[in-house]
C-alpha positions as CSV (number, residue, x, y, z in Angstrom):
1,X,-1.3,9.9,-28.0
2,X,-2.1,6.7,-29.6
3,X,-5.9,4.9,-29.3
4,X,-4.0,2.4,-27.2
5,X,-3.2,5.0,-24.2
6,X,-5.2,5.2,-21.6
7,X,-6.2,9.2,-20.3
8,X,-8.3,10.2,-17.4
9,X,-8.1,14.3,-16.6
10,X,-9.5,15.9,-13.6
11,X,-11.4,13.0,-11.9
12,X,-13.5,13.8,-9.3
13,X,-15.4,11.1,-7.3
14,X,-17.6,11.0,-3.9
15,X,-18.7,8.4,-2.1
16,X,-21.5,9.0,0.6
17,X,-20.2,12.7,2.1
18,X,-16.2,11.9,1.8
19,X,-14.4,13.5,-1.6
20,X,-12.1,10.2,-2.6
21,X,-10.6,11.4,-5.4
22,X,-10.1,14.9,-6.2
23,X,-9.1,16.4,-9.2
24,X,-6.6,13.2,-10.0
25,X,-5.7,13.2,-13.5
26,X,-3.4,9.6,-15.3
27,X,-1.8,9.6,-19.0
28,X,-0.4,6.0,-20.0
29,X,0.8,5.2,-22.6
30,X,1.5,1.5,-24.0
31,X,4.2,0.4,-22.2
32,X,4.2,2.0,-19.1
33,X,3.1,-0.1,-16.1
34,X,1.8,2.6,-13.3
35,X,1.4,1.8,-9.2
36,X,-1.1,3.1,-7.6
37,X,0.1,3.7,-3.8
38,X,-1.7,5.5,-0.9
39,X,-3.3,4.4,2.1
40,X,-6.2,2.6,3.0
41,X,-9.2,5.1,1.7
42,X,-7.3,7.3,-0.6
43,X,-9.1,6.1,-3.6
44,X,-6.7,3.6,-5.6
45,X,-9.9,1.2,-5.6
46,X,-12.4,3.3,-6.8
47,X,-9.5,5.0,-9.3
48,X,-9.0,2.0,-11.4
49,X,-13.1,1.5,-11.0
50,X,-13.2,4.6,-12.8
51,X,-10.4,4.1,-15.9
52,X,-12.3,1.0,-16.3
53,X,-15.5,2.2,-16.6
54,X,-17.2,0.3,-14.1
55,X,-18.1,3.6,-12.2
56,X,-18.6,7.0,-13.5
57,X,-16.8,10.1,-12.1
58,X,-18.4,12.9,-10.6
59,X,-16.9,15.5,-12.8
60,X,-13.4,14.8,-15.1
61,X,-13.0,12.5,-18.5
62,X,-11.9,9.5,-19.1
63,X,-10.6,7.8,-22.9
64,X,-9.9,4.9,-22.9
65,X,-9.3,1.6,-24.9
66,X,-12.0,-0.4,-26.4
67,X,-10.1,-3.3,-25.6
68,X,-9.4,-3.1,-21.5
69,X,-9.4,-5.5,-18.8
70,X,-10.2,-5.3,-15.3
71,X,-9.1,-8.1,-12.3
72,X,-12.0,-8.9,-10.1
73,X,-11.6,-10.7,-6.9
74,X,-14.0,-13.7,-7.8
75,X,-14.2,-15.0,-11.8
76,X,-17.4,-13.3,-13.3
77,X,-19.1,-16.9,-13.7
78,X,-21.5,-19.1,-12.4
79,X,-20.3,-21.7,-9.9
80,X,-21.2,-23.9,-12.3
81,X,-19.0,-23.1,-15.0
82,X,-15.5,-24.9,-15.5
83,X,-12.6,-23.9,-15.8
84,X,-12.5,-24.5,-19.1
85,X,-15.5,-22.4,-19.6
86,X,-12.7,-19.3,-18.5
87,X,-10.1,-20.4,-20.5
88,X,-12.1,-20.9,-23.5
89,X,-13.4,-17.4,-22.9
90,X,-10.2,-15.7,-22.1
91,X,-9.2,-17.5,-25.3
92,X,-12.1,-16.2,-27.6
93,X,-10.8,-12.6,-29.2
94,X,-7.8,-14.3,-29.9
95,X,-9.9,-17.3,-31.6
96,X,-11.9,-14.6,-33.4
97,X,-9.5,-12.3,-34.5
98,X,-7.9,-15.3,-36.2
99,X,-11.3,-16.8,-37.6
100,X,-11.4,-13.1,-39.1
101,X,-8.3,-13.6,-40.7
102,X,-8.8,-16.7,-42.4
103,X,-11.8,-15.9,-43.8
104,X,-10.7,-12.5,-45.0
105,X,-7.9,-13.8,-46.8
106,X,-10.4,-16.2,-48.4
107,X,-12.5,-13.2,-49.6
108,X,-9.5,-10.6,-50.4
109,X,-8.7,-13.8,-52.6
110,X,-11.3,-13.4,-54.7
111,X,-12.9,-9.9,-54.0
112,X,-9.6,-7.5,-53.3
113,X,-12.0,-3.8,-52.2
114,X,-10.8,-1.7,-50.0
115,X,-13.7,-2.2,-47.5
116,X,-12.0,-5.9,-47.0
117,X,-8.5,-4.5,-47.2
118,X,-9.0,-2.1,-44.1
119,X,-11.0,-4.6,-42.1
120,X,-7.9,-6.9,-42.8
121,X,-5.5,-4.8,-41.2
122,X,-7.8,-3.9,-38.2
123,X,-7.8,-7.5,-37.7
124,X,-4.4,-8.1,-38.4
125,X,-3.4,-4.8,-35.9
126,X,-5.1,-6.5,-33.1
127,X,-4.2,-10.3,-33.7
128,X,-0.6,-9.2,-33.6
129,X,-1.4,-6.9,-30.3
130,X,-2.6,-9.6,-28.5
131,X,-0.5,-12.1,-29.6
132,X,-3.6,-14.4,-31.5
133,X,-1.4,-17.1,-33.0
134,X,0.0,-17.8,-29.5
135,X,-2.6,-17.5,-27.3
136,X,-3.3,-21.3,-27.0
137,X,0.3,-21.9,-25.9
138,X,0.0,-19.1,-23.7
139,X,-2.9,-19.7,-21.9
140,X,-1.1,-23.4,-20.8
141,X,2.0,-21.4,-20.0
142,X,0.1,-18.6,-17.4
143,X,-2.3,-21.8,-15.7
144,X,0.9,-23.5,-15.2
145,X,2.8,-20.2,-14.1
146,X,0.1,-19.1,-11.6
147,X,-0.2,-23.0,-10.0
148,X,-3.4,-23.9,-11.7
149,X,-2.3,-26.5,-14.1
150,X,-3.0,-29.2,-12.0
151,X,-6.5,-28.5,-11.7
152,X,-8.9,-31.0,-14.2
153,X,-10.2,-27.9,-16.8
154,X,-14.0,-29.8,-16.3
155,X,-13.8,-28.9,-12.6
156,X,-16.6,-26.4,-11.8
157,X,-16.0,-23.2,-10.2
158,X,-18.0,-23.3,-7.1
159,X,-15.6,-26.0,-5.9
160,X,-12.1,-24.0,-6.2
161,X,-10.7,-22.1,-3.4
162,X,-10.9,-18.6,-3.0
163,X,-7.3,-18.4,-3.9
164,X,-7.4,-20.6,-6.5
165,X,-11.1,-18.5,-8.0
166,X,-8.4,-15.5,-8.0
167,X,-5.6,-16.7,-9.3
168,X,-7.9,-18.2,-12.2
169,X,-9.5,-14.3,-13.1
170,X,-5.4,-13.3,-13.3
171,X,-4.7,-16.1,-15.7
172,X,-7.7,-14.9,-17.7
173,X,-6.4,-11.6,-18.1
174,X,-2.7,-12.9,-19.1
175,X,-4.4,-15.3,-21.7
176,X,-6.8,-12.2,-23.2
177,X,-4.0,-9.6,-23.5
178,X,-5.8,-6.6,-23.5
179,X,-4.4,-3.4,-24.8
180,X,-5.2,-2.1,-20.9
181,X,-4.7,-3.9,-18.2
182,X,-6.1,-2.8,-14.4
183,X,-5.5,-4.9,-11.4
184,X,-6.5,-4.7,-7.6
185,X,-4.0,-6.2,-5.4
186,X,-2.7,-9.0,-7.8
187,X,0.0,-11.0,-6.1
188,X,-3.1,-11.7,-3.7
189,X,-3.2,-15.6,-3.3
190,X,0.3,-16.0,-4.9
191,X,3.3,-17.7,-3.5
192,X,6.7,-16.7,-4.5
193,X,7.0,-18.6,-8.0
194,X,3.6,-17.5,-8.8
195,X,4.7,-13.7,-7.9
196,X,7.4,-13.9,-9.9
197,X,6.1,-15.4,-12.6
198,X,3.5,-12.7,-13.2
199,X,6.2,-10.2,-12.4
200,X,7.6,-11.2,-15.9
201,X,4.4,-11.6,-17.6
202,X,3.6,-8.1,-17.1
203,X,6.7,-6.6,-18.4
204,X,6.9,-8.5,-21.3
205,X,2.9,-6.8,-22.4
206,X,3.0,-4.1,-24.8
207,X,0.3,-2.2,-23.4
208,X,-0.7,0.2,-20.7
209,X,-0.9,-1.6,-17.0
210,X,-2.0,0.6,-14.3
211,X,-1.8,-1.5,-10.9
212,X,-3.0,-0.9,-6.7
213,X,-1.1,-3.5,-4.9
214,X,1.0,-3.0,-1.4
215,X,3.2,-5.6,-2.5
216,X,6.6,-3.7,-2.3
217,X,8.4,-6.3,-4.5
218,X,6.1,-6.5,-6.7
219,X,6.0,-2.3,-7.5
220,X,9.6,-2.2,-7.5
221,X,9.8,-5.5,-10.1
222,X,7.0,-3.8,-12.6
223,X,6.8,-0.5,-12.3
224,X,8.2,2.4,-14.7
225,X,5.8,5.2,-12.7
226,X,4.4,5.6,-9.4
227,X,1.6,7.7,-8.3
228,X,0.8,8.7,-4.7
229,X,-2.6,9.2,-3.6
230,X,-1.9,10.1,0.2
231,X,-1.8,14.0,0.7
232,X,0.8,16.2,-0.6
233,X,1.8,20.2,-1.6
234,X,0.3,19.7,-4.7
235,X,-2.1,17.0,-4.6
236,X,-1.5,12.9,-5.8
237,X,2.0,12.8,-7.8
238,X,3.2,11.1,-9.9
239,X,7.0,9.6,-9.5
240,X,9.2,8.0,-12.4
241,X,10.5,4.5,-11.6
242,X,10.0,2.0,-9.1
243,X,9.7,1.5,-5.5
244,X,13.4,2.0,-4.5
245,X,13.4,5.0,-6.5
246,X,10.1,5.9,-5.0
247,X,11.4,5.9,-1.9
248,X,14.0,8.1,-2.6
249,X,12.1,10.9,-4.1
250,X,9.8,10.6,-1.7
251,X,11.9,11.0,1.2
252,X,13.8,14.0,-0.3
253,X,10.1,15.6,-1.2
254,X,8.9,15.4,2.6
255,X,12.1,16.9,3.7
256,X,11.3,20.4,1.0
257,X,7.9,20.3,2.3
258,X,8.8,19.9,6.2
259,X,11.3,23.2,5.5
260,X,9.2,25.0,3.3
261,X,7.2,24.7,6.2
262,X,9.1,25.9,8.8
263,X,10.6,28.8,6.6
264,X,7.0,30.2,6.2
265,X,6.3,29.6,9.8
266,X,9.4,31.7,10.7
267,X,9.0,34.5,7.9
268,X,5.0,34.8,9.7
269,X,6.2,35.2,13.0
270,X,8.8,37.8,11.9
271,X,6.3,39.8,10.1
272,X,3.5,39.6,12.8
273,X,6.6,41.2,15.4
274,X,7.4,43.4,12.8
275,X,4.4,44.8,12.4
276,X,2.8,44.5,16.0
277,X,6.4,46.3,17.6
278,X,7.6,48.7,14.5
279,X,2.8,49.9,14.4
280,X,3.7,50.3,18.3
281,X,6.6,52.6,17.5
282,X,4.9,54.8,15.2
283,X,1.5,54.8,16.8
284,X,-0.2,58.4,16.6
285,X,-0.2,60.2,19.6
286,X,2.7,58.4,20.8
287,X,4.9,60.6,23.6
288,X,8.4,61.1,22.0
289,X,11.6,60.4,24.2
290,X,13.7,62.8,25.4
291,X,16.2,62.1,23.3
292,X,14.1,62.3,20.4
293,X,12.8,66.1,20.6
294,X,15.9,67.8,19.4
295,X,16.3,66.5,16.0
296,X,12.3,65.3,15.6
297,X,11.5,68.7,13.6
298,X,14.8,68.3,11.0
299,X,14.2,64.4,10.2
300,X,11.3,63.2,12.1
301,X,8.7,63.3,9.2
302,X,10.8,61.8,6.5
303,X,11.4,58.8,9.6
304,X,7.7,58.6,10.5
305,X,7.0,58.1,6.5
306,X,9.7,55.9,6.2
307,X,8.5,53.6,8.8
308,X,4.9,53.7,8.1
309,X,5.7,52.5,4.3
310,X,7.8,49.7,6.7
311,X,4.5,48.9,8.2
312,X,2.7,48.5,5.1
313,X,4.5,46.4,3.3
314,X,5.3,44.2,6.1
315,X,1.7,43.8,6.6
316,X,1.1,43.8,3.0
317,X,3.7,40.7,2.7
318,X,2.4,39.1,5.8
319,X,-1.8,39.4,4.4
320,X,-0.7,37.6,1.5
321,X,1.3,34.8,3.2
322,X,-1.3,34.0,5.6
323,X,-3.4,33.3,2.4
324,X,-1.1,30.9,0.4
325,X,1.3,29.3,3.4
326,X,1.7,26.0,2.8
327,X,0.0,23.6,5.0
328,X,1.9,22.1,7.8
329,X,2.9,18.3,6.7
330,X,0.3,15.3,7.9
331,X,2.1,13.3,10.7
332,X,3.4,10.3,9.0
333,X,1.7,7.2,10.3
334,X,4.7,5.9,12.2
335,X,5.3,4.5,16.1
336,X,6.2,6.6,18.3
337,X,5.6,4.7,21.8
338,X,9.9,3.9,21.6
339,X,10.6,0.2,21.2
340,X,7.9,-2.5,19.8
341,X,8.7,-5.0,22.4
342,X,9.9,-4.7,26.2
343,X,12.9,-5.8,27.9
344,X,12.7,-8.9,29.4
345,X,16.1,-10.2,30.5
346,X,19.4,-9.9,29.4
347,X,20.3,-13.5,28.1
348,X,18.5,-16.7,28.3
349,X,15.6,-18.1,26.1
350,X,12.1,-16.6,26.4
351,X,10.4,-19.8,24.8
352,X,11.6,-23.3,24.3
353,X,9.7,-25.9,22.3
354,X,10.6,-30.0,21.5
355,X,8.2,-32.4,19.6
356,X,5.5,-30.3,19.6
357,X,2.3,-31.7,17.3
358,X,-0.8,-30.1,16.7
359,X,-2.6,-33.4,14.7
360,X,-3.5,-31.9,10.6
361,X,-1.8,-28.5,11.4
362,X,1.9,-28.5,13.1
363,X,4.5,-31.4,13.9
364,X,7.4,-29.5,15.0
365,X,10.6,-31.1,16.6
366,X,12.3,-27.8,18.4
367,X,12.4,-24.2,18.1
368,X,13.9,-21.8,21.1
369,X,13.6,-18.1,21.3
370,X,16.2,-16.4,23.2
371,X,15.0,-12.8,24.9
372,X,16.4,-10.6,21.8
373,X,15.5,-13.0,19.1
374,X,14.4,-11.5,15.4
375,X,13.0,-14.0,13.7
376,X,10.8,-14.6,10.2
377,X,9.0,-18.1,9.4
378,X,8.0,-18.3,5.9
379,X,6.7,-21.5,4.1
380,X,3.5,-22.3,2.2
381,X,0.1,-21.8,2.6
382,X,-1.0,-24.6,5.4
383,X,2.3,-25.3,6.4
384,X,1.7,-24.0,10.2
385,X,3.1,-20.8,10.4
386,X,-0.5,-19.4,12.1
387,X,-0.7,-22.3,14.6
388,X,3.1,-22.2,15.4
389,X,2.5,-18.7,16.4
390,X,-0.2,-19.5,18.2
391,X,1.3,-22.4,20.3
392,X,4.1,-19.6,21.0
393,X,1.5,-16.8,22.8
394,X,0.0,-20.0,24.5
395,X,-3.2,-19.7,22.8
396,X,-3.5,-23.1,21.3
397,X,-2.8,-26.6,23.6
398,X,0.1,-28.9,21.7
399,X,1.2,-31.7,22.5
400,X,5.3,-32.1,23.6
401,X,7.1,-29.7,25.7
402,X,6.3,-25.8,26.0
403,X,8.8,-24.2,28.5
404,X,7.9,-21.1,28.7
405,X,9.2,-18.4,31.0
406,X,7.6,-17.3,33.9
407,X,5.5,-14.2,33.8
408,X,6.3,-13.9,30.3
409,X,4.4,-11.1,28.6
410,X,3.1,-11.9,25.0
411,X,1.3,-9.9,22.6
412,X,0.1,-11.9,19.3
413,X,-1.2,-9.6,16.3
414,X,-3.6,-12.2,14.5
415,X,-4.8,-12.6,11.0
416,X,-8.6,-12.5,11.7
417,X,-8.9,-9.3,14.2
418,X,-12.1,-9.3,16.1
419,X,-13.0,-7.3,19.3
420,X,-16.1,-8.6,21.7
421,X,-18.0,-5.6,21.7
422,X,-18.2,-4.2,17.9
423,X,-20.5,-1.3,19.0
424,X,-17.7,0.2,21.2
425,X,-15.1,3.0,19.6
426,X,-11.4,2.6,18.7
427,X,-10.7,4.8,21.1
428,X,-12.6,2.9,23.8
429,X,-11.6,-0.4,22.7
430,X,-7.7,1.0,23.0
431,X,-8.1,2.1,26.4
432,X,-10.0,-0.9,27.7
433,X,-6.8,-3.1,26.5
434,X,-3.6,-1.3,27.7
435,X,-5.6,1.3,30.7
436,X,-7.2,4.9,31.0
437,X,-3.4,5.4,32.2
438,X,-1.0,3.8,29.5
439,X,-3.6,5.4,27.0
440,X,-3.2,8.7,28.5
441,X,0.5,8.6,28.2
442,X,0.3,7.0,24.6
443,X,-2.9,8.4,22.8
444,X,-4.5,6.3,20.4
445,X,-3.6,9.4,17.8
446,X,0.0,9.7,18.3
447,X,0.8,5.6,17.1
448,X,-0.4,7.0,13.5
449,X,-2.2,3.7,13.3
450,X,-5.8,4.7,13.0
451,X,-7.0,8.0,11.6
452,X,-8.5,10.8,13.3
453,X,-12.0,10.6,11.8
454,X,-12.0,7.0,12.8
455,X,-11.3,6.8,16.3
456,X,-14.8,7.6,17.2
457,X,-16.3,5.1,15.1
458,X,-17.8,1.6,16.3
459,X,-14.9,-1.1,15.6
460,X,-17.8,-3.0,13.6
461,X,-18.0,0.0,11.4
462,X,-13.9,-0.4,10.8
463,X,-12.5,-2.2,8.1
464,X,-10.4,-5.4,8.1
465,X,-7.1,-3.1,8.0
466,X,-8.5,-0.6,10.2
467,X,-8.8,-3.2,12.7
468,X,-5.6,-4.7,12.5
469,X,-4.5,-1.2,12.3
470,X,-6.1,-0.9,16.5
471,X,-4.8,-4.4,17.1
472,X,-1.0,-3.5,16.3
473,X,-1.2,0.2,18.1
474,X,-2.4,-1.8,21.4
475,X,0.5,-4.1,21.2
476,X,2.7,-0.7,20.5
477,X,1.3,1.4,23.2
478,X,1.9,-1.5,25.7
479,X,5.1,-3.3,24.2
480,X,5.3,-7.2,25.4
481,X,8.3,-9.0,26.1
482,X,7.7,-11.5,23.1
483,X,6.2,-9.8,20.3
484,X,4.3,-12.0,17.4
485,X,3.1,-11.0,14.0
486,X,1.2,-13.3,11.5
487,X,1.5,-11.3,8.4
488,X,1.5,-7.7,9.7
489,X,2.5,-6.2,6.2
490,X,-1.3,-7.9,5.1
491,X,-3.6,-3.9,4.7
492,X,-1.0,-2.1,5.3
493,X,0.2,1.3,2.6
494,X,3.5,0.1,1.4
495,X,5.2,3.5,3.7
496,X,3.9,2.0,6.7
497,X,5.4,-1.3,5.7
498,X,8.5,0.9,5.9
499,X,8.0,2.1,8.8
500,X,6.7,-1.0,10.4
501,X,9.8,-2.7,9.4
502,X,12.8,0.1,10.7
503,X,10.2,-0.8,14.3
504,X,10.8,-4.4,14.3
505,X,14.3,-4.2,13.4
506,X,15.7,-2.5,16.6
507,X,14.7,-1.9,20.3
508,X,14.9,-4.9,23.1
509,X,12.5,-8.1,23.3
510,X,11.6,-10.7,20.9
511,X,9.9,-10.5,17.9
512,X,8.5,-13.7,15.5
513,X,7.2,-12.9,12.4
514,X,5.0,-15.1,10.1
515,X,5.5,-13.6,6.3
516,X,4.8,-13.9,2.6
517,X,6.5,-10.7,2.2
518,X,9.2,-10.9,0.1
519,X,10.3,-6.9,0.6
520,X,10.3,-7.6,4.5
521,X,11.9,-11.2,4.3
522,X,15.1,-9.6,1.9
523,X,15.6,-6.8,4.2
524,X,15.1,-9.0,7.8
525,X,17.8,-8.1,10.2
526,X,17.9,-11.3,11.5
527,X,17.2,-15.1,11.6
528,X,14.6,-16.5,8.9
529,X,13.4,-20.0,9.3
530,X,11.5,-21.9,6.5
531,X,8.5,-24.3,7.8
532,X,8.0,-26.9,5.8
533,X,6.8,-30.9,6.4
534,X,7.0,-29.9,10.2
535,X,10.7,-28.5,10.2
536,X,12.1,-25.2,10.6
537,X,15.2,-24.7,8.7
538,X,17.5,-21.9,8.6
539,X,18.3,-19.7,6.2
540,X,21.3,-18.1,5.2
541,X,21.4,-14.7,7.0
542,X,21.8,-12.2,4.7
543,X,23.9,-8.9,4.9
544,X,21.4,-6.5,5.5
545,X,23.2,-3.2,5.8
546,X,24.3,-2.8,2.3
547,X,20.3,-3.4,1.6
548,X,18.8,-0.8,3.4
């Protein structure tokens, strides 16, 4: 493999008493962009940690450029520092390298040895990798690219946004060019343009990219190779192509497994009757029929022997299954309480606003909701997609007109999930919201939403997605009339995106959804508004069949 490839070979890492990663083992070489996929926990994090260096394994070898780069979630400065402090950073290699250069050339000039000569093409190698004579041009390209060009380059740090602290730490990356590139979660913070635009960036490096993200339009824009950290036959694998093609593979690979599966299963229980009946048959001492006596002396031995050797290799076949059956197939994280919303009523409008303002956050002039509605809002950051959902569930006063009808039942998944008493369980926090009754008939377990290990944990223990993991399955278990979601694809794997979506797209009730997800907004079965300067307009409805 080239020096430029990035290898890691049996990796094996713990954290606390829980294996993460387990024997995982990456080849990339330049040019290939690989997604890291799994759920929450499997280990994508602490993977890239690992191929960066910033953590050492357990057990297992990594190699790896000299020249790599990791995305953090805040820029590695002081709040002090500028913005042109991160710039002139990302810039400096580049700078370098072509300082090298000049200076070379100036001394090959005079002095051609072939000390000079092979530091000259090191130089020259790694100038034209990164793409030194450009850089400058570059790094104005990626600020304005990622929507940070109109930010004054003496600004200091500490005053930027989160979002706009992240977005700068991507741009540094896309200025530096490093010969591997590892990002956490990248289109975090980025609108669609943004997306997009690092969407091209990325293909167009010559290096090795290895990426975590949930962002299913993201994987299936960048990737050449997937790998899948949640459990399988044979441990995290690895799939060629992108998310569509992902998807495929993956679907046909559960299917093997799940009859592989039940093949085994059925050869077991064969054997074990086999065995237990054909023993019972041939047990010593056992009184011969009648009908056996006459003809026992001619044949009976050879048929005793015959069936014995039976026995054995039954038992035989049946000691060595029991020892390498494949395991049975972990549930797949799905919902299983039948429809995500109720019925309410068969026509009619559910919710009905006019002139609704909400001073600095929402000036809306109408929006109805009739009983089976599908709708997604989209729009900026700050637009008012939060407090429009909000005003919906009733949660937050507004002046103009809310008609809203009577007895309506709303459930309202939130960005920030908090629960009153963080020292109580999952499991107890479930049944305190939909009853000891509803829970009983829906267990906490069978939603797929929170794990096993977890559901005896204190809810302050959880994370942020394993909270808004509980908050959906208690809107599931206990489906309201008007259903609304502000971002539900936000911690989410990318399968239970899937599975989240196929949910909302059938069954009766309403559902409003508030997304930046461009996967779930191409594929939305029905209306999409657009908020924007305190007006909702429609969308085209696209043809949605041929897309899924």
């Amino acid at each position: 493999m080239p020096a430029s490839a990035l290898l890691a070979h049996d990796l094996v890492r713990t954290l606390g008493t829980r294996r993460v990663l387990d024997g995982v083992s990456l080849t990339a070489a330049p040019g290939h962009r690989i997604g890291l996929i799994g759920e929450n926990g499997t280990g994508k994090t602490t993977l890239l940690r690992l191929l960066a260096g910033a953590d050492e394994p357990d057990a297992g070898t990594v190699v790896r450029p000299a020249n790599i780069g990791i995305l953090h979630q805040e820029v590695p400065f002081s709040p002090d520092a500028t913005v042109s402090d991160v710039v002139d950073d990302a810039l400096r290699e580049a700078r370098d390298d072509l300082a090298a250069l000049d200076r070379l050339t100036a001394a090959l000039a005079v002095t051609p040895t072939d000390e000079l000569l092979a530091e000259y093409g090191e130089r020259l190698d790694r100038a034209q990798e990164t793409d030194a004579w450009d850089a400058d041009r570059r790094a104005g390209i990626v600020l304005a690219g990622l929507d940070l060009a109109g930010i004054a380059l003496d600004r200091p740090l500490g005053t930027l946004s989160g979002g706009q602290r992240g977005r700068l730490a991507l741009a540094a990356l896309l200025i530096r060019r490093p010969s591997a590139l590892l990002l956490d979660e990248p289109t975090n913070h980025l609108d669609d343009g943004a997306a997009a635009f690092l969407e091209e960036q990325l293909r167009a490096l010559p290096g090795v990219v290895v990426l975590a993200s949930h962002d299913r339009a993201f994987l299936d824009a960048v990737c050449t190779d997937l790998i899948d950290l949640d459990p399988a036959v044979d441990g995290p694998t690895r799939y060629g192509g992108n998310y569509t093609a992902y998807q495929e593979q993956k679907r046909a690979e559960r299917e093997r497994w799940q009859r592989r599966y039940e093949e085994e299963q059925d050869e077991l229980a064969e054997l074990r009757r086999a065995v237990a009946v054909t023993a019972h048959r041939v047990a010593p001492g056992r009184p011969r029929r009648d009908n056996e006596k006459m003809g026992y002396d001619y044949k009976g031995g050879r048929v005793q022997s015959q069936i014995s050797r039976r026995v054995r290799n039954a038992a035989r076949r049946l000691e060595e299954l029991e020892q390498s059956q494949v395991r049975k197939p972990p549930e797949p994280l799905r919902f299983q309480a039948g429809a995500v919303a109720s019925t309410a009523a068969a026509d009619g409008l559910l919710v009905s606003l006019r002139e609704i303002r909400v001073p600095g956050r929402l000036a809306l002039d109408h929006l109805d909701v009739p009983v089976t509605d599908r709708l997604v809002v989209t729009g900026p950051n700050g637009s008012g997609k939060s407090t429009l959902l909000a005003v919906l569930a009733g949660r937050l006063a507004a002046a103009g007109r809310v008609n809203r009808r009577r007895g309506l039942k709303v459930g309202l998944l939130t960005q920030d999930t908090t629960f009153e008493r963080p020292d109580h369980t999952a499991r107890q926090i479930y049944e305190r919201a939909v009853g000891v009754e509803r829970a009983d008939l829906v267990p906490l377990a069978s939603l797929g939403l929170v794990a096993p290990r977890d559901l005896g944990r204190p809810v302050g223990e959880l994370s942020v997605g394993q909270r808004r993991r509980l908050a959906l399955a208690m809107l599931v278990a206990d489906p309201p009339e008007l259903l609304l979601l502000d971002e539900p694809t936000n911690h989410l794997s990318p399968r239970l995106c899937d599975e989240l979506e196929d949910a909302l797209g059938t069954g009766p009730g309403a559902v409003v959804v508030a997304s930046h997800d461009r996967w779930l907004r191409a594929r939305w079965p029905g209306r999409q508004l657009h908020l924007s300067g305190g007006r909702l307009v429609e969308e085209p409805q696209r043809d949605n069949g041929e897309q899924r």
